[in-house]
N, C-alpha and C positions, 0 to 999 in steps of 0.2 A: 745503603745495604751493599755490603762485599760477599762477591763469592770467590772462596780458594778451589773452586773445582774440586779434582779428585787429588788430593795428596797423597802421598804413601801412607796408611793409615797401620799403625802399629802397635797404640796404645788408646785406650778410651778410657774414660770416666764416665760416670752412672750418678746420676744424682736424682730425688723424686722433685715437684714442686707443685704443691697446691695452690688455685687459684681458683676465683669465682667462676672460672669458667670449666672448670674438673683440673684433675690431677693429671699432671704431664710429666713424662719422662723427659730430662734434659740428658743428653750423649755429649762427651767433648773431648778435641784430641789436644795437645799444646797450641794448635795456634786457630784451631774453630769450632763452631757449634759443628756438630753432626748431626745431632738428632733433637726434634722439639714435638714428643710424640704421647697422644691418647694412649698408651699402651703399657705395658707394665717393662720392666729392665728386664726380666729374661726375655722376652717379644723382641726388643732393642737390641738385647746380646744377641739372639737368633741372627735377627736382620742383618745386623753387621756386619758378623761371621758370613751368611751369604755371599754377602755383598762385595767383603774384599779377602775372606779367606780367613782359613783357621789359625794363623801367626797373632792374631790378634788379642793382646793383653788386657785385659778389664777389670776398672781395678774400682772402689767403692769410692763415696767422695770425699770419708777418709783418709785414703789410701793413695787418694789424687797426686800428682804431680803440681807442685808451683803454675806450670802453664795453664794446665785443665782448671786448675782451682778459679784462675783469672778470668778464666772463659765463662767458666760455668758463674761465677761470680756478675759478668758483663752480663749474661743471658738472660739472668736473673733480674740482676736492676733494669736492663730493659724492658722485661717483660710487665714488671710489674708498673713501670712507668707507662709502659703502652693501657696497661686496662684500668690506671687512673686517667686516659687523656690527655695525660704529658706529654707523650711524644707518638708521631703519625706512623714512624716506620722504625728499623733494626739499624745496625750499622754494625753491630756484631759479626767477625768473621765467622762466614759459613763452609760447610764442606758438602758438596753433594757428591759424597761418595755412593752412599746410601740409593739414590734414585739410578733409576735408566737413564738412557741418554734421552727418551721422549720425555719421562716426568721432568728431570731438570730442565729442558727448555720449553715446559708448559710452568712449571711453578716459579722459573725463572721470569718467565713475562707477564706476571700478575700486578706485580705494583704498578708496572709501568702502564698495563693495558685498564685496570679497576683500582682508582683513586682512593684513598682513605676514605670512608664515608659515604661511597658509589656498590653498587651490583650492575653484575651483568653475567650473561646465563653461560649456560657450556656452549651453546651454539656458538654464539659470540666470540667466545674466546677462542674456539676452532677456526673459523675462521679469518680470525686475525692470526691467527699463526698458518696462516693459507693452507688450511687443513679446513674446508667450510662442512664437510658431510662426517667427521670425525670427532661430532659433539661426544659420542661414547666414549670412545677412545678418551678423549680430555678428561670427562668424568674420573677414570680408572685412570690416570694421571698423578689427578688431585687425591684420589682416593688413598694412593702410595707415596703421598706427599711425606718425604719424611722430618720436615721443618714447619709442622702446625703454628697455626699463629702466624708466626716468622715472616715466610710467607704466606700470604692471604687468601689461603681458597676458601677459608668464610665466606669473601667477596662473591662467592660463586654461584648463581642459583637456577633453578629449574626455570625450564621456556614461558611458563608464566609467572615466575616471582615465588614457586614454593622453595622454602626452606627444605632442600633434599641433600643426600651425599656426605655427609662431614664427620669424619673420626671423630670427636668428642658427642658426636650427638646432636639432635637438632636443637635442644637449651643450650648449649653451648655456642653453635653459631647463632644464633636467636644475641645472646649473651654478648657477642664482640659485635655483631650491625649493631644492636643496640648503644653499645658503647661507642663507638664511629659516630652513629649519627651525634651522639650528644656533645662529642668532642667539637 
């Protein structure tokens, strides 16, 4: 998995995509994913706009640029590779323009800290990011995650093992542990 950090973001693509685990908003600039979100594309355009300012172009998957097309193309065959079990992780360029600077280096240290196929709670993952009393905090993290899936805060779960917290819903995270384990 690649992150481009925060690029100068100037132009976006919107695309929808169904999948057994709901309907996701794909975001993408010429050269990364930006967004991989439970959400609908105005929700997405809002965000954006926030996030790096009202210059920002948006344009349908129509309407896409050659680069976006590729991406959005890449995120796709990813995605759908990932919830047949083919493949453990992304490699797709990312942009975490989108997040804080605490949500990107909490959704950032997901793969590495909860394994394909693994949970482990917010405590935990507070912790390891030497933040031990800052389980909340992580929660509302993940919760702002704007690269679902992608990054794994599926992986994520309450101090005794409840399915809590997850923008697509709790069938949805139920949907990808599910799929982990079988892989």
């Amino acid at each position: 998995m690649q992150s481009e950090g925060r690029a100068a973001v100037t132009s976006v693509a919107l695309a929808e995509e169904s999948t057994p685990c709901g309907r996701l908003v794909l975001a993408a600039t010429n050269e990364a994913l930006l967004a991989c979100a439970y959400d609908t594309a105005e929700a997405v355009r809002r965000r954006a706009t926030r996030a790096v300012g009202s210059g920002v172009e948006f344009r349908t998957e129509a309407d896409a640029t050659p680069g976006q097309l590729a991406v959005l193309t890449e995120a796709r065959d990813q995605l759908a590779a990932y919830l047949a079990g083919k493949i453990r992780s992304f490699s797709v360029p990312l942009d975490l323009s989108l997040a804080s600077a605490f949500t990107a280096q909490t959704v950032l240290a997901l793969e590495s800290f909860v394994p394909y196929g693994r949970t482990a709670t917010y405590g935990e993952l507070a912790a390891a990011l030497d933040r031990p009393r800052a389980a909340r905090a992580v929660g509302m993290a993940l919760g702002s995650n704007p690269l679902c899936v992608v990054l794994p805060c599926h992986r994520i779960v309450g101090a005794k093992g409840s399915l809590t917290g997850y923008a697509g819903g709790v069938a949805a995270k139920q949907y990808l542990l599910a799929t982990e384990a079988a892989a």
